[in-house]
KETOR-526255 format. One record per residue: x negated, y negated, z negated of N, C-alpha, C, O in turn; residue number from 1. Coordinates in Angstrom, 1 decimal. Last residue first. Layout:
<nodes>
n.u = X&n.v = Y&n.w = Z&ca.u = X&ca.v = Y&ca.w = Z&c.u = X&c.v = Y&c.w = Z&o.u = X&o.v = Y&o.w = Z&pos = NUM
...
</nodes>
This chain:
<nodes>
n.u = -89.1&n.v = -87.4&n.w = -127.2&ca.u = -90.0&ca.v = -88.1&ca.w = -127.8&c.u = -91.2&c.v = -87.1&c.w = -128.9&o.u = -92.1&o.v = -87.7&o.w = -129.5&pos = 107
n.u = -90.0&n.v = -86.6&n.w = -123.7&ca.u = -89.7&ca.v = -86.4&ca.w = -125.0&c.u = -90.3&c.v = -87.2&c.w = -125.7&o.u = -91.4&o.v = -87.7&o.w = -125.5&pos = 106
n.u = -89.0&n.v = -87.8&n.w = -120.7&ca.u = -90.0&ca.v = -88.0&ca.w = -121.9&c.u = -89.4&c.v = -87.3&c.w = -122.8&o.u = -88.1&o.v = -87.4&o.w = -122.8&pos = 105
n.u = -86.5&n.v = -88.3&n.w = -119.6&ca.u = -87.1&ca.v = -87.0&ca.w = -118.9&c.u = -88.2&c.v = -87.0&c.w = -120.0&o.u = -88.4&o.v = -85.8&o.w = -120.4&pos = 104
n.u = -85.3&n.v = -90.8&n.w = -120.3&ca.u = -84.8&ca.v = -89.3&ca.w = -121.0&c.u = -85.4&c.v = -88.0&c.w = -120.9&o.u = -85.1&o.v = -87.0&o.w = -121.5&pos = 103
n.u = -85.9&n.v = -92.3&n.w = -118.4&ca.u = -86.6&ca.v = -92.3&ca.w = -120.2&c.u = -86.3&c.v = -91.0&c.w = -121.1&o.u = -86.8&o.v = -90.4&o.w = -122.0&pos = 102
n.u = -84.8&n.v = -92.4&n.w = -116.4&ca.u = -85.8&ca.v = -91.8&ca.w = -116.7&c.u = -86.4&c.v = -91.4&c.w = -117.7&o.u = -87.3&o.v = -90.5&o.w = -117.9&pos = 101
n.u = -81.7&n.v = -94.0&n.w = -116.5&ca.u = -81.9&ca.v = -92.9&ca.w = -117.4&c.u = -83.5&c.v = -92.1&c.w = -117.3&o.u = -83.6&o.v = -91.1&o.w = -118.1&pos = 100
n.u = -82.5&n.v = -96.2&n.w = -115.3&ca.u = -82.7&ca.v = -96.6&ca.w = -116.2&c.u = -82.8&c.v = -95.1&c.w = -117.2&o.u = -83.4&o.v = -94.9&o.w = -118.2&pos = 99
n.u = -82.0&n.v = -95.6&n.w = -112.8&ca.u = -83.3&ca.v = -95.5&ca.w = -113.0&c.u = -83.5&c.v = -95.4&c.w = -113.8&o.u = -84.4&o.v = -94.6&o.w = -114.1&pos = 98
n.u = -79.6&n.v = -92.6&n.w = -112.4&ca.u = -80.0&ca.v = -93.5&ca.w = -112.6&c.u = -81.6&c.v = -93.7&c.w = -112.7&o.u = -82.4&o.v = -92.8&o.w = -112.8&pos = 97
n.u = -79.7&n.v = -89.6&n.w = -111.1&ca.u = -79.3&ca.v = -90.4&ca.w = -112.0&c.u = -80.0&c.v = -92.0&c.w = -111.9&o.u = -81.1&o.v = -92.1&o.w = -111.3&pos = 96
n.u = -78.2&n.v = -86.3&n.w = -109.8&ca.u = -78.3&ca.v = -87.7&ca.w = -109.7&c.u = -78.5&c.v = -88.3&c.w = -110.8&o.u = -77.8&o.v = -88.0&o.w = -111.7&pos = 95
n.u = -79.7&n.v = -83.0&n.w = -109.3&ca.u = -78.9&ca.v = -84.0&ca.w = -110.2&c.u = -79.1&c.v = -85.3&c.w = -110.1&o.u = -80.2&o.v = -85.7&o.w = -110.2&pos = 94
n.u = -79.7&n.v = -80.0&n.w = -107.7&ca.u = -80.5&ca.v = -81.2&ca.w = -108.1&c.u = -79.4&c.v = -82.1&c.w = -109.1&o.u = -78.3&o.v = -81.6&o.w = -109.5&pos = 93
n.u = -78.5&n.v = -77.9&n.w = -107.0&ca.u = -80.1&ca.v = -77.8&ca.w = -107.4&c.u = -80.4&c.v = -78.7&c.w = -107.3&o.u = -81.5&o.v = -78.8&o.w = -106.8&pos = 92
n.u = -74.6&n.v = -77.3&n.w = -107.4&ca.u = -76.3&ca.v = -78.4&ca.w = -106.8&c.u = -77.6&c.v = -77.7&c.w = -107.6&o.u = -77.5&o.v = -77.1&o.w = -108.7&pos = 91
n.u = -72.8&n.v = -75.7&n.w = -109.0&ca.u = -73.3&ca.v = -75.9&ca.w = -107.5&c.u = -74.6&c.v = -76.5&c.w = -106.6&o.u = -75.3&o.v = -76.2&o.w = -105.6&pos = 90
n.u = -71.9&n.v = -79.1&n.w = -111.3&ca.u = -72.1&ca.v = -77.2&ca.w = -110.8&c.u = -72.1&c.v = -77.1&c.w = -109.3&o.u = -71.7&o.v = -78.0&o.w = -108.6&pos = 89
n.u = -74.9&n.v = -81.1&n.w = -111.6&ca.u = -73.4&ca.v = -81.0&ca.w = -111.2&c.u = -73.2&c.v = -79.1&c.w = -110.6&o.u = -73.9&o.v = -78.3&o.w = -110.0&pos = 88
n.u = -76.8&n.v = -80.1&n.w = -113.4&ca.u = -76.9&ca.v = -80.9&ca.w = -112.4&c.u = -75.6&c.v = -80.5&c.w = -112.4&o.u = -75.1&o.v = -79.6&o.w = -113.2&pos = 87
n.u = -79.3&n.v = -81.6&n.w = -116.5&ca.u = -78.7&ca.v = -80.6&ca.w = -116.1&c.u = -77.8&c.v = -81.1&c.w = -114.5&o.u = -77.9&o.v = -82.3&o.w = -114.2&pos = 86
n.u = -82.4&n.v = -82.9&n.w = -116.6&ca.u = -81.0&ca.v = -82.8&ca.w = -116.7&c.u = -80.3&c.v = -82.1&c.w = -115.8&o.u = -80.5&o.v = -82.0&o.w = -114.6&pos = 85
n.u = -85.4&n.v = -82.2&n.w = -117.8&ca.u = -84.7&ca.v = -82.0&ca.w = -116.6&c.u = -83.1&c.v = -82.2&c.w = -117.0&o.u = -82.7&o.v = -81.3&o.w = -117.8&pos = 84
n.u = -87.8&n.v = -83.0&n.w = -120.1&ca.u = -86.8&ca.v = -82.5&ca.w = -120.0&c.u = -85.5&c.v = -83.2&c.w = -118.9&o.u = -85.0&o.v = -84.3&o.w = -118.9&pos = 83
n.u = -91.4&n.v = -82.3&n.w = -119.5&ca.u = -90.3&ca.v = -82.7&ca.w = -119.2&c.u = -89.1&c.v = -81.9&c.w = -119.5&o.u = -89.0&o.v = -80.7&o.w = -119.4&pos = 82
n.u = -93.3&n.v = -80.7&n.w = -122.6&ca.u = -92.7&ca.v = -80.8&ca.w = -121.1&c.u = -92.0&c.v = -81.3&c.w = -120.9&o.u = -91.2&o.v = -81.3&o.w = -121.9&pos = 81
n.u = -96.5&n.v = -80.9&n.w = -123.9&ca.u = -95.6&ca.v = -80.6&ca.w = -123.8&c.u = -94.6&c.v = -80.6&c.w = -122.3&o.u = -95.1&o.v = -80.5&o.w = -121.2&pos = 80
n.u = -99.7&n.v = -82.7&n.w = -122.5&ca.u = -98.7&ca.v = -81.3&ca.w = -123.8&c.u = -97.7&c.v = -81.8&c.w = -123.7&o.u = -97.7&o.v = -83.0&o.w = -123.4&pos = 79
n.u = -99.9&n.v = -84.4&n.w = -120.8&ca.u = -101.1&ca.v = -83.7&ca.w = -121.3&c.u = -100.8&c.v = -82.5&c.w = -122.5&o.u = -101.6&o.v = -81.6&o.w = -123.0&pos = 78
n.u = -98.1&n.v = -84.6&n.w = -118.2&ca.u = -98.5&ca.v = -85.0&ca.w = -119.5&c.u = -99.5&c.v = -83.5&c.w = -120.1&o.u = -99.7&o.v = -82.4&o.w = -119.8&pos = 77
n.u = -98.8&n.v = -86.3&n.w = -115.5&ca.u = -98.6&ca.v = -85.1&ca.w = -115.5&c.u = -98.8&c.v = -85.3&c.w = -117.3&o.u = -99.7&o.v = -86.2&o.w = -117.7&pos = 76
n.u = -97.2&n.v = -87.6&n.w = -111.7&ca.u = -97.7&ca.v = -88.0&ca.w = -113.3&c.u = -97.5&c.v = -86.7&c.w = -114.3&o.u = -96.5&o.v = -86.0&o.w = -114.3&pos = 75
n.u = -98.2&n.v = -88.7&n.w = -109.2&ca.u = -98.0&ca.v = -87.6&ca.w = -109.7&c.u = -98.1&c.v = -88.0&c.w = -111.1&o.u = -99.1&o.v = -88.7&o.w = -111.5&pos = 74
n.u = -96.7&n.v = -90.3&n.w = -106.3&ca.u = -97.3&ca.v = -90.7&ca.w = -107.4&c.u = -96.9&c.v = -88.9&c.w = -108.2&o.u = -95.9&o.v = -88.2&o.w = -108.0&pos = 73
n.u = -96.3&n.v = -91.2&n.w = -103.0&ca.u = -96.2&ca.v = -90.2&ca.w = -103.9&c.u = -97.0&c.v = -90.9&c.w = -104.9&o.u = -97.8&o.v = -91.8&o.w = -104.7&pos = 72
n.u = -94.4&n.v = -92.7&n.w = -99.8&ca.u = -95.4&ca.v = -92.7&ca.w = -101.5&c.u = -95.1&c.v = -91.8&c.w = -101.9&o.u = -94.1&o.v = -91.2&o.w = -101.5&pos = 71
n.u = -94.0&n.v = -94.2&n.w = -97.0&ca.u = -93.7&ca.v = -93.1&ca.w = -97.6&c.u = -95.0&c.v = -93.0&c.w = -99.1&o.u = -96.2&o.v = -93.1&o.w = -99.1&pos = 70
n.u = -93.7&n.v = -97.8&n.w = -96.4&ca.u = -94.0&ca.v = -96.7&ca.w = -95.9&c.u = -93.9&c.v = -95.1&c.w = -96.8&o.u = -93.3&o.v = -95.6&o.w = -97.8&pos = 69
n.u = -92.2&n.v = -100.4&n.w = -96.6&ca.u = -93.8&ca.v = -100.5&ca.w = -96.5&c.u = -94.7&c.v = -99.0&c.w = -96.2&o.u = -95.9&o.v = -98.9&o.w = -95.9&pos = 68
n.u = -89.6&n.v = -99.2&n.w = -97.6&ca.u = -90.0&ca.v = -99.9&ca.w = -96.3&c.u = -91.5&c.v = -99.6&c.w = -95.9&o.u = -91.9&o.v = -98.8&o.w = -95.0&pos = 67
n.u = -89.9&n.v = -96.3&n.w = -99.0&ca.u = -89.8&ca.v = -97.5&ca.w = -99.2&c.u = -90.3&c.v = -98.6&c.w = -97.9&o.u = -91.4&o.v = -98.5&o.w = -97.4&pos = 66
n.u = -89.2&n.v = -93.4&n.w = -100.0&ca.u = -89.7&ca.v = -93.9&ca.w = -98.8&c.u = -89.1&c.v = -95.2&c.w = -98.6&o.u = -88.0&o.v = -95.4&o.w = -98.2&pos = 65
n.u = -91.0&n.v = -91.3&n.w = -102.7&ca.u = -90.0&ca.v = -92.7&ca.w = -102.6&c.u = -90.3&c.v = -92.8&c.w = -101.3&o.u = -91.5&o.v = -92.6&o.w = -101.1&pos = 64
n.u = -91.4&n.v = -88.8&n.w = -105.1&ca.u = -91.1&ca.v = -89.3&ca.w = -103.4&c.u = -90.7&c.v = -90.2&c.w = -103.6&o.u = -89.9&o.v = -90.3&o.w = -104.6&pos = 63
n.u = -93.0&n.v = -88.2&n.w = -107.9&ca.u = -92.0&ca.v = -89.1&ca.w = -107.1&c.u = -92.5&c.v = -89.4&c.w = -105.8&o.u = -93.6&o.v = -89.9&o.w = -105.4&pos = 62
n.u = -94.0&n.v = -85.0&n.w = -109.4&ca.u = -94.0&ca.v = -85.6&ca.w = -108.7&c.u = -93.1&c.v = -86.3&c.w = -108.1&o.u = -92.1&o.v = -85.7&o.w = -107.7&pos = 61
n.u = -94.5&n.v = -84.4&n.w = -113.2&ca.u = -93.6&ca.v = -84.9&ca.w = -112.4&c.u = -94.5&c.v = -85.8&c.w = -110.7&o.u = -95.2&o.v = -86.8&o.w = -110.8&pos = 60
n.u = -95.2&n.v = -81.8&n.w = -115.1&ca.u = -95.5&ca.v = -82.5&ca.w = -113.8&c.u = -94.9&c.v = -82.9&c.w = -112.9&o.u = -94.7&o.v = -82.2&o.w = -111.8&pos = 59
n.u = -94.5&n.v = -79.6&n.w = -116.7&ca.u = -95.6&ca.v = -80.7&ca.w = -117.2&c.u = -96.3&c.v = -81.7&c.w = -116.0&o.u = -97.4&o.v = -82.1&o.w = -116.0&pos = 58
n.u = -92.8&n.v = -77.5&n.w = -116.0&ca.u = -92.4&ca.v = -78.7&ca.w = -116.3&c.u = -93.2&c.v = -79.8&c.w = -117.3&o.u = -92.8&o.v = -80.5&o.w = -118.3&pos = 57
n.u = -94.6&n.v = -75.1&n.w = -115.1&ca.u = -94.2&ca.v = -75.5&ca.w = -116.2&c.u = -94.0&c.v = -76.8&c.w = -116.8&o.u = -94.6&o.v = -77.3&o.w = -117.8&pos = 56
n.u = -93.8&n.v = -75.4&n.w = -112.1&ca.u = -92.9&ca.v = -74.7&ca.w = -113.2&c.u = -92.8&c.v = -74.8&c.w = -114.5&o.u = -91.8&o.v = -74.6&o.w = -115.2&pos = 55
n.u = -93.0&n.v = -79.0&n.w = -111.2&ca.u = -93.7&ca.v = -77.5&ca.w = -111.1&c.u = -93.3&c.v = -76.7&c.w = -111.9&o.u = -92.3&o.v = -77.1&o.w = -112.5&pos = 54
n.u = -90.6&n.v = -81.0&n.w = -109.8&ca.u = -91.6&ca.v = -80.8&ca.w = -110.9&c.u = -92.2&c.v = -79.3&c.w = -110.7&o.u = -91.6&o.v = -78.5&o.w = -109.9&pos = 53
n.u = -89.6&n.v = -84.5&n.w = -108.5&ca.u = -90.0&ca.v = -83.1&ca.w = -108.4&c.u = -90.9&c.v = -82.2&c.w = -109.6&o.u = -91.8&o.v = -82.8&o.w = -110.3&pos = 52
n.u = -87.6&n.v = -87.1&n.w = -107.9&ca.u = -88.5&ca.v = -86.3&ca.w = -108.3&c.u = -88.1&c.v = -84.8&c.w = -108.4&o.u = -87.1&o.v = -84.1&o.w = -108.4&pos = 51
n.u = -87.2&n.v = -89.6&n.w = -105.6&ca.u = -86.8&ca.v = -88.1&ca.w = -105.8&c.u = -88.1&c.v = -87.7&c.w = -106.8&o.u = -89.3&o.v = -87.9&o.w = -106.6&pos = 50
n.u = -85.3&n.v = -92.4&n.w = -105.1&ca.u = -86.6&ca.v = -92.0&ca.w = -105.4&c.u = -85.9&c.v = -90.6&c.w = -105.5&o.u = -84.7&o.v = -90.3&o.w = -105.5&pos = 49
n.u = -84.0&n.v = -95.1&n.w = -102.8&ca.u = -83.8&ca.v = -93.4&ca.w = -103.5&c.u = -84.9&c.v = -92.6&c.w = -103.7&o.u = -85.5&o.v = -92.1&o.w = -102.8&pos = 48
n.u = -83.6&n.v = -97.0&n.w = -101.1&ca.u = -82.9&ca.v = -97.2&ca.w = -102.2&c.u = -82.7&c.v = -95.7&c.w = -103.3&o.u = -81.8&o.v = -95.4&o.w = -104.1&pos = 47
n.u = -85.5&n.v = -96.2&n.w = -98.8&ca.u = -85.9&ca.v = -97.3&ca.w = -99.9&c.u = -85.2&c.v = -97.3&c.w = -101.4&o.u = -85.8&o.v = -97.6&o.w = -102.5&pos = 46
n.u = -84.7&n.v = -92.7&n.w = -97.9&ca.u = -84.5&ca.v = -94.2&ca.w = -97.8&c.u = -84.8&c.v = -95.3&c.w = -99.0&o.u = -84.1&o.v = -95.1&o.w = -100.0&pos = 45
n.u = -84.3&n.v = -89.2&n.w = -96.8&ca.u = -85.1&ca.v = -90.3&ca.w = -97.5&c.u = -84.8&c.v = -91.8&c.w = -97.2&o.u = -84.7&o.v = -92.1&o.w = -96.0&pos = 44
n.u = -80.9&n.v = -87.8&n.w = -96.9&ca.u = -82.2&ca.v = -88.4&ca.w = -96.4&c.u = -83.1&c.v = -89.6&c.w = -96.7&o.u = -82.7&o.v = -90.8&o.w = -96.8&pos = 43
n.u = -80.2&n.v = -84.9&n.w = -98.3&ca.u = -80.9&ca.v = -86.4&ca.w = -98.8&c.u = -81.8&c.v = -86.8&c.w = -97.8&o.u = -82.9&o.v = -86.4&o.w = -97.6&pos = 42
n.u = -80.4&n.v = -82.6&n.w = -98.2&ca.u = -79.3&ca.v = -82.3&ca.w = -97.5&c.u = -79.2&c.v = -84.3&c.w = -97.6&o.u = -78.3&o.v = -84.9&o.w = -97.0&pos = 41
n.u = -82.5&n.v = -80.3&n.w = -99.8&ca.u = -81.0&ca.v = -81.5&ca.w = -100.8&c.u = -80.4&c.v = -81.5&c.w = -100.0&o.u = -79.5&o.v = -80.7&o.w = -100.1&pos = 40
n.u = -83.4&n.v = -79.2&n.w = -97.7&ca.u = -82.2&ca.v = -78.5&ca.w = -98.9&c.u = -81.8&c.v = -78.9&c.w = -99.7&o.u = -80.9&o.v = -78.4&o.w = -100.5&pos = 39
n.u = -84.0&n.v = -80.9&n.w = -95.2&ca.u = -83.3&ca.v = -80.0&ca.w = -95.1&c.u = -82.7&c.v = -78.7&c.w = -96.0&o.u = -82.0&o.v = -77.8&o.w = -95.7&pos = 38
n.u = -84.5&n.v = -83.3&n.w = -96.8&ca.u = -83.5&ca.v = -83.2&ca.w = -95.5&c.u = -83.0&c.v = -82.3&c.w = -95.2&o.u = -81.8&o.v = -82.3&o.w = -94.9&pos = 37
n.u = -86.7&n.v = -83.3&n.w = -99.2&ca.u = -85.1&ca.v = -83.6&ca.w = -99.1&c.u = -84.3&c.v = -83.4&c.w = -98.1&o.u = -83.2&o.v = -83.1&o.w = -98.4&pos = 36
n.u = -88.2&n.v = -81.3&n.w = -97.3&ca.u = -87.5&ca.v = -80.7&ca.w = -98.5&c.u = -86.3&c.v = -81.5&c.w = -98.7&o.u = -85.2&o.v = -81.0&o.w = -98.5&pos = 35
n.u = -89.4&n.v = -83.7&n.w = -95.8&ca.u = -88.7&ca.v = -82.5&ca.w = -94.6&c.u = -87.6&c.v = -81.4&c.w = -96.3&o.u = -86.5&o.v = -80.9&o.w = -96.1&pos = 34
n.u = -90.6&n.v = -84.7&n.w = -97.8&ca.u = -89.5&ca.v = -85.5&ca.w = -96.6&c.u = -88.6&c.v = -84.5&c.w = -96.0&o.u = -87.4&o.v = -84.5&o.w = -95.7&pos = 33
n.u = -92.6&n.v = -83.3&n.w = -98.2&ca.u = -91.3&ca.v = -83.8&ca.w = -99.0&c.u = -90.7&c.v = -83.9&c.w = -98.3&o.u = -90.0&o.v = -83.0&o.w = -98.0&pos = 32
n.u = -93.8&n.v = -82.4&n.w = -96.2&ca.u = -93.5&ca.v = -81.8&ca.w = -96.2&c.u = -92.5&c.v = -82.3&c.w = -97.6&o.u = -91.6&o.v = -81.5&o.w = -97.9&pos = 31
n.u = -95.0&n.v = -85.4&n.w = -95.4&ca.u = -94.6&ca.v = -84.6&ca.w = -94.4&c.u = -93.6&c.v = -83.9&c.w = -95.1&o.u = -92.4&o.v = -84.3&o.w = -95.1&pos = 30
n.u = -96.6&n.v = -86.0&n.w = -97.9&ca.u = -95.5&ca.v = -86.6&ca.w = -97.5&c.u = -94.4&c.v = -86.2&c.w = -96.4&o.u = -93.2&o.v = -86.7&o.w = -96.4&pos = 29
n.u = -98.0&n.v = -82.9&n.w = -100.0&ca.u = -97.8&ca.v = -84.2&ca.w = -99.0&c.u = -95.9&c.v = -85.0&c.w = -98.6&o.u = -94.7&o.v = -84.8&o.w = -98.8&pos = 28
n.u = -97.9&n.v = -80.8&n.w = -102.1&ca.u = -96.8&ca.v = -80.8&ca.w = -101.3&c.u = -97.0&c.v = -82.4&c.w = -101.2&o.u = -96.4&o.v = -83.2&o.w = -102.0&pos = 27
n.u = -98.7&n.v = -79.8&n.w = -104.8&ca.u = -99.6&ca.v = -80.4&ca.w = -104.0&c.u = -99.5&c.v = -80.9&c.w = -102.3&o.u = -100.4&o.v = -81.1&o.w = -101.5&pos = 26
n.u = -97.0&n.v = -78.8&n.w = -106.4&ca.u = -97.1&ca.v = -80.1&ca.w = -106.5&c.u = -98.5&c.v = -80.6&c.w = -105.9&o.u = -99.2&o.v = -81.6&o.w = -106.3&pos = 25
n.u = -94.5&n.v = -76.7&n.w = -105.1&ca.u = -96.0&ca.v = -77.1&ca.w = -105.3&c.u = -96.0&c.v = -78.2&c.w = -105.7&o.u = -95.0&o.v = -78.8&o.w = -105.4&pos = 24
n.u = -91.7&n.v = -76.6&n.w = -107.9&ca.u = -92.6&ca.v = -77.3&ca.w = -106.3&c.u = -93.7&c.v = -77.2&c.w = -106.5&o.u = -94.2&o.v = -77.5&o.w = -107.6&pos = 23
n.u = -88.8&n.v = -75.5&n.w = -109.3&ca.u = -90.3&ca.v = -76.0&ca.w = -109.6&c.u = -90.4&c.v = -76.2&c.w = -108.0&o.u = -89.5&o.v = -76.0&o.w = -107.2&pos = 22
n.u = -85.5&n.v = -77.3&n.w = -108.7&ca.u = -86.8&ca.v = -76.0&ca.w = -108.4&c.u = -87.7&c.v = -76.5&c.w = -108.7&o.u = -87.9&o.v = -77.7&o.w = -108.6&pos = 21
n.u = -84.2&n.v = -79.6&n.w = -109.3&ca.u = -84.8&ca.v = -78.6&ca.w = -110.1&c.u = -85.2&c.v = -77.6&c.w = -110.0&o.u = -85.4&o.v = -76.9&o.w = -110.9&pos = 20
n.u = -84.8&n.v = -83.1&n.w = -108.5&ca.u = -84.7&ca.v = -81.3&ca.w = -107.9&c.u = -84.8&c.v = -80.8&c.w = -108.9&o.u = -85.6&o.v = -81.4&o.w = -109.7&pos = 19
n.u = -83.1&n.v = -85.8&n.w = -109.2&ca.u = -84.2&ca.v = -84.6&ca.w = -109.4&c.u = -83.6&c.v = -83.6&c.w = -109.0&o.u = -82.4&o.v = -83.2&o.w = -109.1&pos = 18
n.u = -83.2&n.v = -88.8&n.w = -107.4&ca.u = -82.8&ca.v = -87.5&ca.w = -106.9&c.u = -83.6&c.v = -86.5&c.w = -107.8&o.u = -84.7&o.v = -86.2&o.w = -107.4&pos = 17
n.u = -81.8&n.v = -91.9&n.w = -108.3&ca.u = -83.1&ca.v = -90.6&ca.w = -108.6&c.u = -82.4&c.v = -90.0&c.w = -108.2&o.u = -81.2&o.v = -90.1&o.w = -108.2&pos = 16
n.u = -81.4&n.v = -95.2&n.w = -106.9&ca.u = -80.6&ca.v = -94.0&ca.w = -107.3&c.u = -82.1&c.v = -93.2&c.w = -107.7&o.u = -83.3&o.v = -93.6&o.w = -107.4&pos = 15
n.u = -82.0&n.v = -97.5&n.w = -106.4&ca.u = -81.5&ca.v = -97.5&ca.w = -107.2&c.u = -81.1&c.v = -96.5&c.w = -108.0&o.u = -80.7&o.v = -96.5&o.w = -109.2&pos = 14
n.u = -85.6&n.v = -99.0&n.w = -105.6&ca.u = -85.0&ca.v = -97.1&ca.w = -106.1&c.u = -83.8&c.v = -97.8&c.w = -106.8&o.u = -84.1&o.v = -98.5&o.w = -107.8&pos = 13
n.u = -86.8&n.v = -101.1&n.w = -105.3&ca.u = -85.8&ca.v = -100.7&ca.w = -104.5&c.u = -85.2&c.v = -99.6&c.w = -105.0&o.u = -84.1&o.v = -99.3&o.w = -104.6&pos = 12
n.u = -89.4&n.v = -100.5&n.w = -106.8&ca.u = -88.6&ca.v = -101.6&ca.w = -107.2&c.u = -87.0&c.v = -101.6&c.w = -106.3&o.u = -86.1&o.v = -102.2&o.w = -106.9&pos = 11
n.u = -90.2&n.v = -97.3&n.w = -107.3&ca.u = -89.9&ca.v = -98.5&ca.w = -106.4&c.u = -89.0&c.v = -99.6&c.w = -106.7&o.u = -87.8&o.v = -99.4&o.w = -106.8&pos = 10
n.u = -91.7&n.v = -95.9&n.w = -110.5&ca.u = -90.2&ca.v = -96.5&ca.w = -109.2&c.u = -90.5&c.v = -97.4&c.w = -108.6&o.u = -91.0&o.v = -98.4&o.w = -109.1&pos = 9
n.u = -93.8&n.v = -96.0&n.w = -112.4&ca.u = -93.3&ca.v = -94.9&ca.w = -111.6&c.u = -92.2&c.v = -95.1&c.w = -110.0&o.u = -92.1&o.v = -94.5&o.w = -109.0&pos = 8
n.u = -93.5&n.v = -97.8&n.w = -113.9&ca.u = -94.7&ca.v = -98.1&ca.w = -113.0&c.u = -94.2&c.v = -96.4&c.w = -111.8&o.u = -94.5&o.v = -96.2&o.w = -110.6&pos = 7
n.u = -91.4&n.v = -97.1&n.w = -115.9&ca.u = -91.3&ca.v = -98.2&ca.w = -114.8&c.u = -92.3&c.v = -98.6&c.w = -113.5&o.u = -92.1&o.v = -99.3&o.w = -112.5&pos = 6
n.u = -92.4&n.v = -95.3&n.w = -116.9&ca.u = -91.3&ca.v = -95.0&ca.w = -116.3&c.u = -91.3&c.v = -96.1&c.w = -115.5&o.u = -91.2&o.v = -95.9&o.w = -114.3&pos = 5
n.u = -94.5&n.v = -96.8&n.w = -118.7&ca.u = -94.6&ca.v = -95.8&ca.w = -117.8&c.u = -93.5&c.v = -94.9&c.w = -116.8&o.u = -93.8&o.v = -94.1&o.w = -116.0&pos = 4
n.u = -92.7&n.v = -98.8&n.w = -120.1&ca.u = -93.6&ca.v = -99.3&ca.w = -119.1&c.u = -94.2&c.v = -98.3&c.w = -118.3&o.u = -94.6&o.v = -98.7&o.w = -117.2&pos = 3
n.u = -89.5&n.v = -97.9&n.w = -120.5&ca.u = -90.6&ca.v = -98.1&ca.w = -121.0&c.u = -91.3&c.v = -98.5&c.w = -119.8&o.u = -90.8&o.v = -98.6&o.w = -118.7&pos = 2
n.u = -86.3&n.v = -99.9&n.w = -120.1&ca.u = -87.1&ca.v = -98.8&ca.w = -119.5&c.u = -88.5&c.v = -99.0&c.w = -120.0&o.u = -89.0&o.v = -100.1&o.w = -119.9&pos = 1
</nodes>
């Protein structure tokens, strides 16, 4: 996993949660928390990061609720855009691994 994907995850995150609705991305910890619970249907815990993105997918925000307490990190690229994986039919989001974040970078 590169070194900026890695600075991104809780050392605990096994699983990703990406949403694929865009999101404010000025949306605190209160009101993440309360997004995974009540329209992923996810409730937040150590072993599960969630990312989030805005519309023009140049802006990934990660929720993580990691023992030591609730986090956000915004990471936003300077051109071009995240590429979102597609989600199981029916869901507005997609599971994956840590190791697959690398895939959200273009090269």
């Amino acid at each position: 996993m590169n070194s900026i994907v890695a600075s991104l995850l809780p050392s605990s995150a096994t699983r990703v949660v990406v949403y694929l609705e865009p999101i404010n991305m000025s949306f605190g910890d209160v009101r993440l928390r309360q997004l995974c619970r009540d329209v992923l249907g996810i409730e937040p815990d150590p072993s599960t990061a969630f990312l989030f993105t805005n519309k023009q997918r140049n802006c990934l925000l990660l929720y993580s609720a990691p023992s030591s307490g609730d986090r956000t990190l915004l990471k936003k690229l300077e051109r071009g855009a995240f590429l979102l994986p597609v989600p199981e039919q029916g869901k507005n989001y997609a599971l994956i691994r840590p190791a697959a974040l690398t895939r959200l970078f273009r090269s």
